[in-house]
Each structure stands twice: as C-alpha cells, then as structure tokens.
MARKE-501071 format. One line per 4 residues: number of its first residue (from 1); their letters; for each residue x, y, z of C-alpha. Coordinates in steps of 0.05 Angstrom, whole numbers, plus 5000, padded with zeros to 4 digits. Layout:
NUM = A = X/Y/Z | ... .
//
This chain:
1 = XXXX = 4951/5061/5585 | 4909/5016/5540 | 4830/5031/5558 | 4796/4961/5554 .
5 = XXXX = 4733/4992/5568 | 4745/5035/5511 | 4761/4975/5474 | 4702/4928/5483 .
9 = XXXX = 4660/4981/5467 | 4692/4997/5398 | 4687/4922/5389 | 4614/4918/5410 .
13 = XXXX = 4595/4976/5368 | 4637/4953/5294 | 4607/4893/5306 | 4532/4916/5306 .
17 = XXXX = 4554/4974/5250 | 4581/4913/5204 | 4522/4875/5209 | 4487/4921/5193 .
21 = XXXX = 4510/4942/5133 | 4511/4865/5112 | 4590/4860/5118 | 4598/4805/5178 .
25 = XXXX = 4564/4737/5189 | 4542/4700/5244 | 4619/4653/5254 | 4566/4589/5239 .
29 = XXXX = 4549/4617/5172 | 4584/4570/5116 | 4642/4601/5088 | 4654/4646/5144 .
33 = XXXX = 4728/4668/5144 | 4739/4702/5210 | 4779/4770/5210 | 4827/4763/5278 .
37 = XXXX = 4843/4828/5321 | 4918/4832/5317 | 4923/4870/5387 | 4874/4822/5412 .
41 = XXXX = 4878/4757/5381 | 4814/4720/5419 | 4770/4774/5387 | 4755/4765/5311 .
45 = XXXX = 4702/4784/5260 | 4667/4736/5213 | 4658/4758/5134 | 4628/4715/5076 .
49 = XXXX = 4689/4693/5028 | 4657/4709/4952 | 4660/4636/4904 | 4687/4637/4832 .
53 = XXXX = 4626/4636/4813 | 4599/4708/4851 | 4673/4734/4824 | 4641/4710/4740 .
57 = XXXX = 4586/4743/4765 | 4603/4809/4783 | 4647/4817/4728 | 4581/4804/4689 .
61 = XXXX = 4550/4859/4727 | 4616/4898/4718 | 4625/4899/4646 | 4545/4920/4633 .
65 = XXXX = 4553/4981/4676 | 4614/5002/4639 | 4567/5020/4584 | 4531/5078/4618 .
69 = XXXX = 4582/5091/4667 | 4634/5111/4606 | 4596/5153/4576 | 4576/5215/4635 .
73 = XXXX = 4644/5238/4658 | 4606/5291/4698 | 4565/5235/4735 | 4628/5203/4742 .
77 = XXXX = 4654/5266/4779 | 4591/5278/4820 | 4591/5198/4844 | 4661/5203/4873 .
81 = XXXX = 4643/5275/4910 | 4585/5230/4944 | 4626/5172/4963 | 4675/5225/4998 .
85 = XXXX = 4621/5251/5028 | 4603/5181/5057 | 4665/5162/5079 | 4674/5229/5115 .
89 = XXXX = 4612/5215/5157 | 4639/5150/5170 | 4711/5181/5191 | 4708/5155/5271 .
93 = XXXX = 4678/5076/5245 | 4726/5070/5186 | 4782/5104/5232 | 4766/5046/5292 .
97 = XXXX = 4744/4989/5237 | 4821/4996/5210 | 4858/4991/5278 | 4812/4933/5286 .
101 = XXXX = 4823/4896/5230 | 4898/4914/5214 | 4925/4939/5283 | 4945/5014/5269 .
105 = XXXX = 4945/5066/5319 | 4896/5113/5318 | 4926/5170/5295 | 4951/5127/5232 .
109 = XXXX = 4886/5101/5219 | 4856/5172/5226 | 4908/5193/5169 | 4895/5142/5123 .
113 = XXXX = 4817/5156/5129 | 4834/5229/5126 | 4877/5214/5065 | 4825/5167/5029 .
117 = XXXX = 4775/5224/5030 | 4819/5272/4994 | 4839/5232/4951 | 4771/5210/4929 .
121 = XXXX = 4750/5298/4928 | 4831/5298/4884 | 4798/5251/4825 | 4735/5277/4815 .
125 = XXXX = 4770/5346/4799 | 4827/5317/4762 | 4830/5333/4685 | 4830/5284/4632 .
129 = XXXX = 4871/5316/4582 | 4846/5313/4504 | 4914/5327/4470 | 4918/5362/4409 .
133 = XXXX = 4984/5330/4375 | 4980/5373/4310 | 4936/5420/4276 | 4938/5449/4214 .
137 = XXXX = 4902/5465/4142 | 4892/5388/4125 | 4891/5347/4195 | 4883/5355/4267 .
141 = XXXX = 4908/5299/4308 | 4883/5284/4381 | 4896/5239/4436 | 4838/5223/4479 .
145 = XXXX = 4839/5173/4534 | 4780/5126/4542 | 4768/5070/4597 | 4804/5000/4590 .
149 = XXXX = 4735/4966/4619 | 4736/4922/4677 | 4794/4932/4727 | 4808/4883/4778 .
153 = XXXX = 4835/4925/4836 | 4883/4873/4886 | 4903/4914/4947 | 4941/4888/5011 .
157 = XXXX = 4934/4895/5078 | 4970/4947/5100 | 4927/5004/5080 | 4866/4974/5079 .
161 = XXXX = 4822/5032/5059 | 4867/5084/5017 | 4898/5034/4981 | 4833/5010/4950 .
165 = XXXX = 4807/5078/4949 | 4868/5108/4907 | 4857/5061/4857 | 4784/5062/4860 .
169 = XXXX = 4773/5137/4847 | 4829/5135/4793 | 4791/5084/4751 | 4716/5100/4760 .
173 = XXXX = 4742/5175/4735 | 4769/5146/4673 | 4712/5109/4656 | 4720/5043/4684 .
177 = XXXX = 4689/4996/4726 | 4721/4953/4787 | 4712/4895/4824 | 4755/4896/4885 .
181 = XXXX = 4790/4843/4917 | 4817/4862/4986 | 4874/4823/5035 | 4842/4772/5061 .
185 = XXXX = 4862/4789/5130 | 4836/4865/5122 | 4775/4855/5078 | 4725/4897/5121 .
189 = XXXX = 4746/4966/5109 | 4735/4952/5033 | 4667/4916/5041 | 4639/4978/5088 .
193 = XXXX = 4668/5025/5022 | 4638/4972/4990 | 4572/4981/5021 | 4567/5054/5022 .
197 = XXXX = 4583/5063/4958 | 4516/5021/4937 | 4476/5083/4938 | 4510/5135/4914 .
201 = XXXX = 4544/5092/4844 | 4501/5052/4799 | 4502/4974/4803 | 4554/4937/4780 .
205 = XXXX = 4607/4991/4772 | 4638/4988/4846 | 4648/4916/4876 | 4680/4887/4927 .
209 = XXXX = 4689/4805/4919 | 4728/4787/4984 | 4766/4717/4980 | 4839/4682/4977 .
213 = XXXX = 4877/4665/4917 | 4827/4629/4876 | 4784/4686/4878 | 4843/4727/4858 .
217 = XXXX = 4866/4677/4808 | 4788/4677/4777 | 4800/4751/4767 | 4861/4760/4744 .
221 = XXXX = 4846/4710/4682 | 4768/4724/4668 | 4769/4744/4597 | 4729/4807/4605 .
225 = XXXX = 4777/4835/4659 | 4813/4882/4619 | 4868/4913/4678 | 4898/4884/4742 .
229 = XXXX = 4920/4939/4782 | 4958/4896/4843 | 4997/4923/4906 | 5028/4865/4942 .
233 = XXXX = 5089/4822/4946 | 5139/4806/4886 | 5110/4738/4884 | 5038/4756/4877 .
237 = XXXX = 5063/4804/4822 | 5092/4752/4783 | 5032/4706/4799 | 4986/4757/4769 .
241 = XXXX = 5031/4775/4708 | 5031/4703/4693 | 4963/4690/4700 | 4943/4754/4656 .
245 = XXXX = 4992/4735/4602 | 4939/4695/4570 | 4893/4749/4553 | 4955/4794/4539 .
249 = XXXX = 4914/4847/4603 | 4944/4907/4634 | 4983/4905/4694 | 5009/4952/4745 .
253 = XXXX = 5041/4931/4792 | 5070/4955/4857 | 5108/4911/4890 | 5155/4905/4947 .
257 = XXXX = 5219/4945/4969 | 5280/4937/5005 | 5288/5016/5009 | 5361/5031/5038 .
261 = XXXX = 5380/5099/5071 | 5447/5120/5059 | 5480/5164/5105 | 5535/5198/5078 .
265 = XXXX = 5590/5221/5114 | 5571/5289/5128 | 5501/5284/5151 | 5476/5310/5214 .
269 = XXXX = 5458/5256/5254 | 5418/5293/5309 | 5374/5316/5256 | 5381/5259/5208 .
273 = XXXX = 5359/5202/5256 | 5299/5214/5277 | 5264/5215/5208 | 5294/5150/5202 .
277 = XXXX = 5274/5123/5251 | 5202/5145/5236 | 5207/5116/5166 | 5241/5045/5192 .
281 = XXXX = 5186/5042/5245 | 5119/5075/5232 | 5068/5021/5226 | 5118/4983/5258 .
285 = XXXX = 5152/4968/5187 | 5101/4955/5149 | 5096/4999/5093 | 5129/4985/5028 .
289 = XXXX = 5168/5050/5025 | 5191/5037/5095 | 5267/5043/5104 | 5288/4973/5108 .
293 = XXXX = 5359/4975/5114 | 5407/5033/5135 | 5486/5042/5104 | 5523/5083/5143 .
297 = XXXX = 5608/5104/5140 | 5652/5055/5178 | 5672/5107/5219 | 5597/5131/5253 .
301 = XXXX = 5568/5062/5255 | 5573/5053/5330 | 5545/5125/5338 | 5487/5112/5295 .
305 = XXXX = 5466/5045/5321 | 5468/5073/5390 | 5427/5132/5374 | 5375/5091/5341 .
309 = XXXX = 5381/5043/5394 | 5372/5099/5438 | 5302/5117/5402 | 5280/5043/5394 .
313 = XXXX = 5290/5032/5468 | 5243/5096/5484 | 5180/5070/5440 | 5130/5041/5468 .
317 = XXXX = 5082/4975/5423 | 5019/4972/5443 | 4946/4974/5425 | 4901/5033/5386 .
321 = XXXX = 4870/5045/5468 | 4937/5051/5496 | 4952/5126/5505 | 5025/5118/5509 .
325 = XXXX = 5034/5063/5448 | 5083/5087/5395 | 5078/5030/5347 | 5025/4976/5332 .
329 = XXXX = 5021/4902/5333 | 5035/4863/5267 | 4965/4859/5223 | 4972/4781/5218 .
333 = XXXX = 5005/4721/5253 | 5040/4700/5185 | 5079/4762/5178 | 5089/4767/5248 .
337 = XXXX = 5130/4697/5246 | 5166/4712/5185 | 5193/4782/5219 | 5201/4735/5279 .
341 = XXXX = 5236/4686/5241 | 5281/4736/5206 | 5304/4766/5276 | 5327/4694/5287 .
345 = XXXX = 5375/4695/5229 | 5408/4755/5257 | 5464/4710/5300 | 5477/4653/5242 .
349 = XXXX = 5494/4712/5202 | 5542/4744/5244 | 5503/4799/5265 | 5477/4824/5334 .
353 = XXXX = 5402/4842/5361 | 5418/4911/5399 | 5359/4917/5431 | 5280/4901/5410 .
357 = XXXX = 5258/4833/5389 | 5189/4796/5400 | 5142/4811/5456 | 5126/4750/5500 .
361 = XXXX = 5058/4750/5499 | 4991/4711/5468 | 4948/4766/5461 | 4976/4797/5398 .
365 = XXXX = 5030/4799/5352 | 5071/4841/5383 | 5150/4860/5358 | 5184/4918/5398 .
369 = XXXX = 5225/4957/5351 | 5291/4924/5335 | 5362/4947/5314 | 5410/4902/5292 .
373 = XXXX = 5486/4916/5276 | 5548/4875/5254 | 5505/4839/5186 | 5529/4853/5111 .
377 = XXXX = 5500/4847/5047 | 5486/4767/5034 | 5447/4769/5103 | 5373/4741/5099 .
381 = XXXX = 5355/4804/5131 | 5389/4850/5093 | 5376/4822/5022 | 5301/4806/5034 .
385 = XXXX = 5245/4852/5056 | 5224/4842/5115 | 5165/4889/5118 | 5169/4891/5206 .
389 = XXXX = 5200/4922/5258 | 5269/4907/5238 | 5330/4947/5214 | 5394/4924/5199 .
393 = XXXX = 5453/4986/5213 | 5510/4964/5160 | 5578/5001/5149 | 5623/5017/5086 .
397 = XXXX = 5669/5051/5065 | 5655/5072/4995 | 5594/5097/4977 | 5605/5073/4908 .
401 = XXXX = 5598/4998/4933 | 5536/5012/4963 | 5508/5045/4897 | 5539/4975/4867 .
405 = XXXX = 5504/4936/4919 | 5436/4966/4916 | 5429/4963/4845 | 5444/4891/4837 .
409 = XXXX = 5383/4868/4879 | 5317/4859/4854 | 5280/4910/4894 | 5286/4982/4859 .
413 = XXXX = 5221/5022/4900 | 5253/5081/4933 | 5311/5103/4972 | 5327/5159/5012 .
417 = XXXX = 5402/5195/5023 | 5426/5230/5081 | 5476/5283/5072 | 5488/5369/5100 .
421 = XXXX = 5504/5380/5018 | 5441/5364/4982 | 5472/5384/4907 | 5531/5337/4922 .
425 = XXXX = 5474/5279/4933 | 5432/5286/4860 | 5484/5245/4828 | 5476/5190/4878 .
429 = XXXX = 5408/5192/4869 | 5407/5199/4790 | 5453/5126/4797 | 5407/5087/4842 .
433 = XXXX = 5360/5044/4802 | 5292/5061/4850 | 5231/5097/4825 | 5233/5144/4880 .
437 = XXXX = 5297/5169/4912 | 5296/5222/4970 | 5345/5273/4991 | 5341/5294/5065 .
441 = XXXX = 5267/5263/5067 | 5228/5201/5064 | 5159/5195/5022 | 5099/5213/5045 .
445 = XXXX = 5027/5192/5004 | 5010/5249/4954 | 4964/5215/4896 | 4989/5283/4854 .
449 = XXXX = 5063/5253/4840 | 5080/5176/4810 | 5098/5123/4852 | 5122/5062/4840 .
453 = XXXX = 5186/5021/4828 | 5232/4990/4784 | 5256/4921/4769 | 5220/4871/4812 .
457 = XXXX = 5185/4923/4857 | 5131/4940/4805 | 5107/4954/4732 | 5076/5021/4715 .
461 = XXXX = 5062/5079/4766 | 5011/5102/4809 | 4987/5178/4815 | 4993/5233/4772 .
465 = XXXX = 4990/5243/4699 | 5025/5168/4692 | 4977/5146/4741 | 4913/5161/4713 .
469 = XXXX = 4940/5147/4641 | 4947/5072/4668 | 4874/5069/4672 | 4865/5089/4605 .
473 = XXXX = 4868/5067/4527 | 4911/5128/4490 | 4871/5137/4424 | 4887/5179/4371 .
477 = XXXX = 4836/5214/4327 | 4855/5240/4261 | 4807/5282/4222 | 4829/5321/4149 .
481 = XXXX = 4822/5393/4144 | 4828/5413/4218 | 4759/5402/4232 | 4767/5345/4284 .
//
C-alpha cells in the first residue's frame, strides 16, 4: 500500500538536498519553472530555466576547457572514475529524486542509477583504438580519433539520469566537452549530476543549461557547437537536423519507435507472453524500445489477447511508496493526454478496449495497462507511437505482409520475433528494416553493443565501437619510411 508518510518525507528531504546543492528555487524566484510530481500532481519542485544568453555563455566556457581537457586522456579517465564514485554515494537521492521527478517505481529508478554508474566506471576503461591501416618500408598509415569539440547533449525524459550519463561519459572520454540540456519536465536528475560533477571535472567541460526549445534551438545552431547528440521524438530530430544544417554539425540521433512483436505461429505462448508483456508495459510504455504493437496468426488472436488481458488485469499502477504498484504514473500531463487521447481512437477505428484505460483520478496521471484488439494497420494507434500504456493485439495471416507492413512505416528502431525455431526466424529478422531485431528476447541497456534505428527513428548509433566513434573526428596520419 502506498506509504504517505514515507512519501512526504522523501519530498521534504529532495527538497532540502536540491537546495542545497543550488538546483531548486524559491517558486517566487523569476523564471522559476516548476517540476510537477506525476504521482502527486499538487507537489512540484521549482528550478531556474537557463536564458540564451547563459546557453552563449557556457558554450564560451565549454569550448576553452576543451583545450586542456583534450589533451590528458588519463585525467579524462580518472574524472569519470570520480563522478561514478559520486553518484554511487548519491544512489538512494538520485534513486528517490527520479521517481520524483519522472514517476518510476523504485526498483526502475534503482536500475537506472545502478546502470548510470557502470556505465560511467564502462568509459573510463574503454579503449580508444589508434589504428594502424598499413605499414611498411616507405609509409605507415594511422587512424587516430580526436574530439569533435563542444557537444550539445539533448536527452528526454524518460531516463532522466542514464540517458545523459551515457552520452556524457562517451564524450568527455573522447576528448570533448558538453553542455547538457535535459527534458524540461525531468531536469533535476541532470542538474544534481550537474552539481556533483563541479568538483571532481574542471570548469566548463560538464554543463547542464536546463530550458525549453529556445534554449535548445540556441544550442543546436551556436557556431562553436560542433555535435548534437539528441534522444527524443521524430520531430525534435528533424527540428535539430534542420537547425544544425547551417553549420553542416554532427548529429546522432535517436529517435522514436513503433517496435512490433511478431508472434509466429509456433511460439509458445505460456512462455512467450510474459516477456511481452514486460516489454509493452514496463515504465508503463514509455521507453522507446518498448513493444508498441503486437502481430499475431489469425488463428491465436483471441488466445493471446486474453492472456495478455489476463496479465494486464493482474497489475497494479500506483506510486514509487506503494508496495504492491506494478507500473508507474505517466512522467507528464501532456503525454498522459495524448496516450489518453489515443485510447479514444480505439472505437472510431473499429477496434475494442479489452480491459485498462485511464484511472479516474486528479492526483496523478494515471493509465492502467490497456489491451486493445479488433484495429489494423491505418489505425492512429497502430501506425503512431504512442509511448504509454497501450498495445494494440492485430492478426494476419501471412507473415510476409507484416514484414511488408512494418517496413513501409517510418519508424525502423527495433523489433522482436516470437517463434519455438529460432534459425527459421534470422531471415525474418535479416528483412525487417530496424536497427535492432530480437529473437526470443527484448533489449535490455548494455552501452557495450550499438543502438539505434533506421529511417526516421534515428541517425548514427549509440554504444560500442560505433558509439564512441560518433564522438570523434577519424584522422589519418601518414608518415614515409614507417617511422610514424
């Protein structure tokens, strides 16, 4: 049952922690923007929003650290061990702070602490390869990787912390410098990393400039920004490919999905629901990589919708002090009414809500996990991501159509197939036109492997070798004689 003693004293306690470290304002202070509890929507937090003018500057202050900060790889190393360190000792604040300001559970918010940490310890051990592309009696060729400069690091607010921090630890290893600019509805978790990264990096090479899309926009076309590294929506992605175009900057880009699962006849459903379940619903939806839409033979369609039925109907929404909660409140009251809008589509369309739908209630933005059958493609809710609580069951009867269907959208993230003969599935997945597709599994964060989409869900990858070669400039160095 939710503890509200629990509660108010978590709330009590951020709120002392945060001003202390200089990240909230008194709600009177000008240009306050408040931060709203989406469990508990009378509570709130109050942050300064940054001015273009702070956003010039600390891309000021960003490109003169780059000078020093390029040039000691091994101080690069040690500064990321200490900020691990700093956000390790600030696990249980950063773990509360997150279901705070973006609603999670707190298991899931322990994870994504958890996972920010080791990702932060993963870079400052990764290599940066120096290739040697040929050697012999009169040249040696190498490719060395150096720092682009300033990177402008967008992140959204679903993962408020390991988000920033995977992009954070990639780039200040290679030699760059960022300046952050967090979702404005989850800005706190990056202005406490933010703050306790002040003393352990030198000014100027870790900032966090909190603000909407003018701040953004400032960024994105300051001429001594040299990368945008964005995850968001499709139409932020184009917004920031446009707006770099002038300045011919780097992008990557990870955008949105529409991730199908595809059952295939043979799958064992007993074993095979569950995890999709899990990947439709945890974080109540929102998660790029989240199944969004489930295909499923003609023939099993009932039995599948009623089994996941059967597993929506036994969750539980609720907030990170409720013992018993299985899935979280929407982070903000705009995606909550689009998901809430979408749900109302569902009948127009010719399709039928199963069981779920919106919680009635004021004091959060709450969406009970919802199953809806009888829609095709051409649906609102099927074409479009929806990024909730929300998954429409739809039948065929060739699996070829569906391969049809889901490459001719836009979205090309991930997708995941179902099936008891795994080798009969690799040719499926070798024809779907995602940057990730799963066989008997659904993705999990690993910063060692490279993740991101195709089409409109994203340019360039993040993780691994691609990943940390999108923070860099390739150079080649060519010497006579072999002596380079």
């Amino acid at each position: 049952m939710h503890d509200d003693t629990a509660a108010r004293e978590w709330y009590d306690r951020l709120h002392e922690t945060l001003g202390a470290h200089g990240v909230t304002v008194p709600e009177d202070t000008p240009r306050a923007r408040r931060v709203t509890v989406p469990w508990r929507r009378e509570w709130g937090f109050w942050h300064l929003d940054a001015t273009p003018e702070q956003a010039d500057a600390a891309v000021a202050a960003a490109r003169e650290a780059g000078k020093a900060w390029r040039a000691d790889e091994g101080a690069r190393r040690e500064a990321l061990r200490a900020l691990a360190d700093a956000v390790a000792a600030n696990s249980e604040v950063f773990t509360r702070l997150i279901s705070f300001e973006n609603g999670k559970l707190a298991p899931a918010a322990a994870m994504e602490v958890g996972a920010s940490v080791g990702s932060l310890r993963l870079f400052a051990d990764a290599e940066i390869p120096v290739e040697v592309l040929r050697r012999t009696e009169t040249e040696t060729l190498r490719l060395v990787r150096e720092p682009i400069g300033v990177v402008v690091a967008i992140t959204p607010a679903n993962m408020p912390l390991l988000m920033l921090v995977n992009k954070v630890a990639t780039a200040l290893l290679t030699g760059n410098t960022v300046v952050a600019k967090p979702s404005p509805y989850t800005p706190l978790s990056a202005l406490l990393l933010g703050a306790l990264a002040a003393p352990v990096l030198p000014p100027g090479v870790f900032q966090v400039v909190p603000g909407d899309a003018e701040i953004g926009r400032a960024l994105v076309e300051h001429p001594d920004t040299g990368m945008i590294t964005l995850t968001g929506s499709r139409a932020a992605g184009k917004a920031v490919m446009a707006a770099a175009a002038g300045t011919l900057k780097r992008v990557q880009l990870e955008l949105g999905g529409n991730d199908p699962a595809i059952v295939l006849p043979d799958a064992p459903l007993d074993e095979v629901l569950p995890e999709i379940f899990r990947s439709a619903f945890a974080s109540s939806g929102q998660a790029c990589v989240a199944t969004k839409r489930v295909y499923v033979p003609a023939e099993r369609a009932e039995e599948v919708t009623a089994a996941l039925v059967r597993l929506a109907d036994a969750a539980r929404v609720g907030t990170p002090f409720d013992a018993e909660a299985t899935h979280p409140a929407l982070t903000n009251i705009d995606q909550y009414r689009r998901v809430a809008a979408l749900i109302e589509t569902v009948g127009a369309d010719g399709g039928q809500v199963r069981t779920g739908g919106v919680v009635d209630t004021d004091e959060g933005f709450f969406i009970r996990p919802t199953v809806v059958s009888g829609l095709g493609d051409g649906a609102e809710l099927v074409d479009e991501e929806q990024f909730g609580p929300v998954l429409p069951v739809i039948r065929y009867d060739d699996v070829d159509a569906v391969i049809d269907t889901v490459n001719s959208g836009p979205y090309g993230l991930g997708a995941t197939i179902w099936t008891a003969d795994e080798a009969a599935a690799e040719p499926l997945a070798r024809r779907l036109d995602v940057g990730m597709a799963w066989i008997n599994r659904t993705p999990r964060p690993d910063p060692t492997i490279p993740f991101g989409g195709m089409k409109e869900s994203g340019i360039g990858r993040e993780g691994g070798s691609a990943g940390l070669d999108a923070f860099c400039e390739l150079k080649v160095i060519g010497a006579s004689g072999g002596a380079a």
